[in-house]
C-alpha positions as CSV (number, residue, x, y, z in Angstrom):
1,X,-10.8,4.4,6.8
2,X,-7.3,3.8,5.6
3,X,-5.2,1.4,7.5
4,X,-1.9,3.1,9.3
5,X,1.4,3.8,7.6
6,X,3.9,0.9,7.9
7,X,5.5,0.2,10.6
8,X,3.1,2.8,13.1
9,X,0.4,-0.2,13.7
10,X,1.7,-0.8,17.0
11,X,2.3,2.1,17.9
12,X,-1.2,3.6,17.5
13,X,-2.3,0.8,19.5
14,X,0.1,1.7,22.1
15,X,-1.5,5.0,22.3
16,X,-4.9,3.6,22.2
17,X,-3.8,2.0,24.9
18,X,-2.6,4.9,26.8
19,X,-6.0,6.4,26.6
20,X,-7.9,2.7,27.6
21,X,-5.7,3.1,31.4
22,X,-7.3,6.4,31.5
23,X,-11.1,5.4,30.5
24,X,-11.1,6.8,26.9
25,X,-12.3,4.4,24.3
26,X,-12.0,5.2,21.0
27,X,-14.5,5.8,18.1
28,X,-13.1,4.5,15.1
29,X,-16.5,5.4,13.4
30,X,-15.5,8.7,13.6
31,X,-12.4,10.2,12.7
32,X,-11.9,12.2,15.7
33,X,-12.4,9.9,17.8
34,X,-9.4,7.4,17.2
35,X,-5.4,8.0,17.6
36,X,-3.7,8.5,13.7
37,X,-0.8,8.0,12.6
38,X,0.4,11.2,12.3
39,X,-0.2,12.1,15.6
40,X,2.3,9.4,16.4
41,X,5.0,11.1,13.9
42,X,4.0,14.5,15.4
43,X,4.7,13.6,18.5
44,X,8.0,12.6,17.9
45,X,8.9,15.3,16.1
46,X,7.9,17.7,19.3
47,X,10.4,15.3,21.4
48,X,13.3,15.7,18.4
49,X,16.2,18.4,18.7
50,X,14.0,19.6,15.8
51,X,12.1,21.3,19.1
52,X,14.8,21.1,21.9
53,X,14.5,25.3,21.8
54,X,11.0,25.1,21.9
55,X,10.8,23.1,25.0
56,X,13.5,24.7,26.8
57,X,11.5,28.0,26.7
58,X,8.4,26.2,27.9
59,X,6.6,27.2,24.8
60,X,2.4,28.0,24.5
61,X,1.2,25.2,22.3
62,X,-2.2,25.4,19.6
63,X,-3.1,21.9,18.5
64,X,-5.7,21.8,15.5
65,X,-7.6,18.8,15.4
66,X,-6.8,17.5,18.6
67,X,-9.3,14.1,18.3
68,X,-9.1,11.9,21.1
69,X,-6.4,14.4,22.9
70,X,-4.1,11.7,22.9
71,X,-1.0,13.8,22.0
72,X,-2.4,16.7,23.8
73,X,-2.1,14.7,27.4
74,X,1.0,13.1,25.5
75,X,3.2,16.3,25.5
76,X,1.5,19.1,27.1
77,X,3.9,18.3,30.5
78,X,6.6,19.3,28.3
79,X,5.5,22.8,27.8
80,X,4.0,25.9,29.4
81,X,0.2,25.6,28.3
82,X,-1.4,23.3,25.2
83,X,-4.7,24.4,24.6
84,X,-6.4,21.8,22.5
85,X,-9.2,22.9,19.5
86,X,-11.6,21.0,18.0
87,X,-15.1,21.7,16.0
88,X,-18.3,21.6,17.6
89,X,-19.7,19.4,15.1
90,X,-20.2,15.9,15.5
91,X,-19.6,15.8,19.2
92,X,-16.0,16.3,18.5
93,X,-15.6,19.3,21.1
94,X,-17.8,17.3,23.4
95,X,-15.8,14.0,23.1
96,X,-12.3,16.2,23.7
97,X,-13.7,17.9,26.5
98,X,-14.8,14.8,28.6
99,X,-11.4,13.2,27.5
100,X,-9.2,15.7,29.1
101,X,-11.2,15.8,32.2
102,X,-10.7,12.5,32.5
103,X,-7.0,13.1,32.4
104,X,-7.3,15.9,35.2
105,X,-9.6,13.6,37.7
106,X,-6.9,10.7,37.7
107,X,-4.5,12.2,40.0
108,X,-2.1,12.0,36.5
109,X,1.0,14.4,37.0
110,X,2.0,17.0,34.2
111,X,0.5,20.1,33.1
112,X,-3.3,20.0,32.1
113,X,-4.5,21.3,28.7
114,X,-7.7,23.2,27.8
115,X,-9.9,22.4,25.1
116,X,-11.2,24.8,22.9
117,X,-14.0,25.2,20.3
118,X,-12.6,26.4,16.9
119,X,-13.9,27.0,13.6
120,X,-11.4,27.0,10.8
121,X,-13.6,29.4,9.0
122,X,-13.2,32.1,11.6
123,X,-9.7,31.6,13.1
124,X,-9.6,35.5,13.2
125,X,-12.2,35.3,15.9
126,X,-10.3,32.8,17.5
127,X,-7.1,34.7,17.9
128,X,-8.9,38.1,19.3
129,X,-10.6,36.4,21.5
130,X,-7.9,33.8,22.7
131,X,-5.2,36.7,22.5
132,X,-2.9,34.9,20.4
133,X,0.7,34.7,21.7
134,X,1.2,30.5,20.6
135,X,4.7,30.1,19.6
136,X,3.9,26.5,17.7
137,X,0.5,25.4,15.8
138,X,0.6,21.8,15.3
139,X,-1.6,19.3,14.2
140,X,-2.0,15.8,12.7
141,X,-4.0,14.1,9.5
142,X,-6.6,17.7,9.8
143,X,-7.4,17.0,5.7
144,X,-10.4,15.0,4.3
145,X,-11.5,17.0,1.7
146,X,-10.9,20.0,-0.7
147,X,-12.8,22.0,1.5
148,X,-11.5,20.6,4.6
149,X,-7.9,21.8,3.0
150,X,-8.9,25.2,2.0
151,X,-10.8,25.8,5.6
152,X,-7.2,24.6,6.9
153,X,-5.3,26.9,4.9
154,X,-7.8,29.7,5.3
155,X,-7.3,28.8,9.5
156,X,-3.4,28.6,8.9
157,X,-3.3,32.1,7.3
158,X,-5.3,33.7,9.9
159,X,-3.2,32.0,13.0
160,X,0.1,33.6,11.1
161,X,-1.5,37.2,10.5
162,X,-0.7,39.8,8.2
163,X,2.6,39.3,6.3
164,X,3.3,42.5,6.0
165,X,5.5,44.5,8.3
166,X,7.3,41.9,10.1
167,X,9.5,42.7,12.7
168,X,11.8,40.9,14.6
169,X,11.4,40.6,18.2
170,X,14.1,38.9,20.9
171,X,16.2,35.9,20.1
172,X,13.6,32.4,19.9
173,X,13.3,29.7,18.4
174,X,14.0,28.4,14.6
175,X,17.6,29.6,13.7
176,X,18.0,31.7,16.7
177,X,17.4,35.0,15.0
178,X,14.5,36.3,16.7
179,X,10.4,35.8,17.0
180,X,8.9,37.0,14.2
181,X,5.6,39.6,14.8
182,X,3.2,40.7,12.6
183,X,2.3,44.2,11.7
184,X,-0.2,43.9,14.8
185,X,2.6,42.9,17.3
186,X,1.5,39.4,17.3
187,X,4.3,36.7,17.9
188,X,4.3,34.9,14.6
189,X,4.1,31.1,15.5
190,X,5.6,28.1,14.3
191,X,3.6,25.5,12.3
192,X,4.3,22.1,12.4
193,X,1.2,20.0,10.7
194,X,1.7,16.2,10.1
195,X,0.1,14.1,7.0
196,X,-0.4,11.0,5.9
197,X,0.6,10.9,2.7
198,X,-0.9,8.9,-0.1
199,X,-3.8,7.7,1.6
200,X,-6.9,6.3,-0.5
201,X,-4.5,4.7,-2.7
202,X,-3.5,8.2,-3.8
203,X,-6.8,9.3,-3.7
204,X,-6.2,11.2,-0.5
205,X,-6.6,15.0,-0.7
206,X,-2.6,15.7,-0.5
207,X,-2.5,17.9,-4.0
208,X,-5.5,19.9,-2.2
209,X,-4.2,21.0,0.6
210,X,-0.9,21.7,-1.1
211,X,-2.7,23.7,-3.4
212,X,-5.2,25.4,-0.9
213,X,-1.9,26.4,1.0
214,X,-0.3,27.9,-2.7
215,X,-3.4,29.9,-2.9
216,X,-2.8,31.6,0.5
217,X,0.7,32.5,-0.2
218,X,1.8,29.7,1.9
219,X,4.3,27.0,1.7
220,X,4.9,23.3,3.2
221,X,8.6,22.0,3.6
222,X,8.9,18.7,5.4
223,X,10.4,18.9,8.4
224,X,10.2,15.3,9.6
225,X,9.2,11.9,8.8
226,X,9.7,9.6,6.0
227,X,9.5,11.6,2.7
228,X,10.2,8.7,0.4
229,X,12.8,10.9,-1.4
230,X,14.4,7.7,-3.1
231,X,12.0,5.5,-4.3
232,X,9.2,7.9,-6.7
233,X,7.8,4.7,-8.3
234,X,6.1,3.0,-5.4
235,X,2.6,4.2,-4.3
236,X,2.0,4.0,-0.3
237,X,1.5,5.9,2.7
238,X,3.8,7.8,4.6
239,X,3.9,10.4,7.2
240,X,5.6,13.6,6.7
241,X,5.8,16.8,9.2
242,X,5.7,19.9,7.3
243,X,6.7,23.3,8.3
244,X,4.2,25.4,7.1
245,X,5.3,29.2,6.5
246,X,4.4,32.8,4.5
247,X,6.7,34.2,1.6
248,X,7.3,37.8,2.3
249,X,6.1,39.6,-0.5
250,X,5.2,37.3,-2.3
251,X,2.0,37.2,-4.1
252,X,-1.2,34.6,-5.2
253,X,1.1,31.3,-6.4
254,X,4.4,33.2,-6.3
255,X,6.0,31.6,-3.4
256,X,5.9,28.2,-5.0
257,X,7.1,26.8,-7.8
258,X,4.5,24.2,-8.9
259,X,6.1,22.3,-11.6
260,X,9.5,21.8,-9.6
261,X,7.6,20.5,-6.8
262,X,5.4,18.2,-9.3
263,X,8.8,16.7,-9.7
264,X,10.1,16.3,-6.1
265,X,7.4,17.4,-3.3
266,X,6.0,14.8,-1.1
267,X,2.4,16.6,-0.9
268,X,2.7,16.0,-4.7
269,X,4.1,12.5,-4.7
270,X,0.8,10.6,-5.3
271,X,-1.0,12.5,-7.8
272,X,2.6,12.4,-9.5
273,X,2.7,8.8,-9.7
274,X,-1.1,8.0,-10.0
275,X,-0.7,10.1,-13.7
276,X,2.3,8.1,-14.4
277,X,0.5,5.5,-14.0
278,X,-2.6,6.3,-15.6
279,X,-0.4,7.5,-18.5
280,X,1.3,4.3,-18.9
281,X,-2.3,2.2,-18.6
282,X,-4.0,4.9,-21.6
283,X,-0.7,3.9,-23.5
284,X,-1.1,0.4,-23.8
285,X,-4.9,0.4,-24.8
286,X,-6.0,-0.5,-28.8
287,X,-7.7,2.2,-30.9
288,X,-10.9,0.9,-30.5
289,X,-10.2,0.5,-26.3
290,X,-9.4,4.6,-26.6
291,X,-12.8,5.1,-28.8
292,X,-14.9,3.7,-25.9
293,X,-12.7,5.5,-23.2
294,X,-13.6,8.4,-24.7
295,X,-17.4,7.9,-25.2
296,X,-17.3,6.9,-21.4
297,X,-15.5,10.7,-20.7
298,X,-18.1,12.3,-23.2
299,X,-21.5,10.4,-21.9
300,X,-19.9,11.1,-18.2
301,X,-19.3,14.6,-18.9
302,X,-23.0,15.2,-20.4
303,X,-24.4,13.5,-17.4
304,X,-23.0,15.9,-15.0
305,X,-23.9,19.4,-16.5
């Protein structure tokens, strides 16, 4: 497990201890079943002006991911319904379940949220039988593989429906130009996912979901959270909110531009330094220290086919 971003350690012991005064102890064996991070960051992005519209209307909230269901009994008092998802696998649904019902059996004021079982894989299910109608998707640190990033994105796509044929509806939220609905009448939510950046020394699966997001025709802006914008040369983790939404016509890898963002995007920033880095190290070794790098590629390369 990689240790929190700098400066949040307190703070996700603070919420640990939020869900300790209600009976919830945490798994940190598992990774659903401790309080990240990003969840912290998330959360204060929900409480920013960022989302002063959204919680004025009393907005319908999906959380992906929701763990422990610490931001879930966190915020849900601050809107009209948070229904909480999680997979079935692992106990994870199980674990949420018992955690929110712990939060409605201690007499705790605010709103209670539902849990939900959700597989990224078949989002579309989800929505028809769930109705749809969310006007923000969140979640936090969802990404811990390239197939965890592409299930995302895949689960991302569906939640936003087809691109095609938007239409605006009465004045909301974002700019105050209207909800957007899909060609099925859906309202088109927000999405606001939070990530730990450069975790695993770099070796975190950031470039993956970036790319897995890319290949759906969708793109991540940060929205919120520390992007590290001036300092390119030092390798650590950070959290960043990003607003996740679709190009309009745009098609496969149009809607980004991959080698500007190699240069400035934070979901970039650690492979970009990592091969800086790596570039500098090959530059610096003797002839013969390149000869045996190379044999070590080759023999590696034969040993895997």
């Amino acid at each position: 497990m990689s240790a929190p971003a700098p400066g949040l350690g307190s703070s996700v012991e603070l919420a640990t201890n939020e869900l300790g005064e209600l009976g919830i102890e945490v798994e940190a064996s598992h990774c659903s079943g401790r309080v990240w991070p990003a969840a912290i960051v998330l959360g204060r992005y929900l409480e920013s002006e960022r989302c002063a519209r959204l919680r004025a209307r009393d907005a319908a909230i999906l959380e992906l991911g929701a763990g422990t269901g610490w931001l879930a009994l966190k915020m849900s008092s601050r809107f009209a319904s948070w229904t909480a998802t999680e997979t079935t696998e692992g106990g994870a649904l199980d674990r949420l379940e018992r955690n929110l019902a712990k939060f409605a059996g201690g007499g705790t004021r605010g709103r209670h949220p539902i849990a939900r079982a959700l597989d990224w894989n078949d989002a579309e299910g989800f929505v028809d039988s769930e109705g749809g109608g969310w006007d923000l998707v969140c979640g936090s640190d969802l990404v811990y593989s390239e197939a965890g990033a592409a299930a995302l994105a895949r689960c991302l796509d569906a939640l936003l429906g087809d691109g095609d044929g938007d239409e605006k509806s009465a004045p909301g939220d974002g700019d105050g130009d209207g909800d957007v609905r899909s060609a099925a009448g859906r309202r088109r939510p927000m999405i606001a996912i939070a990530q730990t950046c450069g975790r695993w020394g770099g070796h975190g699966f950031d470039e993956a979901l970036y790319r897995a997001l890319a290949n759906r025709r969708l793109r991540a802006s940060a929205a919120f959270g520390e992007t590290l914008e001036d300092d390119d040369t030092t390798l650590r983790q950070h959290v960043v909110v990003f607003s996740i939404e679709r190009s309009p016509g745009a098609s496969d890898i149009e809607c980004v531009d991959i080698e500007r963002d190699r240069r400035s995007h934070p979901l970039l920033r650690a492979a970009r330094i990592r091969e800086r880095n790596e570039a500098a190290q090959l530059a610096a070794l003797t002839e013969d220290e390149r000869r045996e790098l190379d044999a070590a590629r080759l023999f590696d390369e034969l040993s895997s086919t």
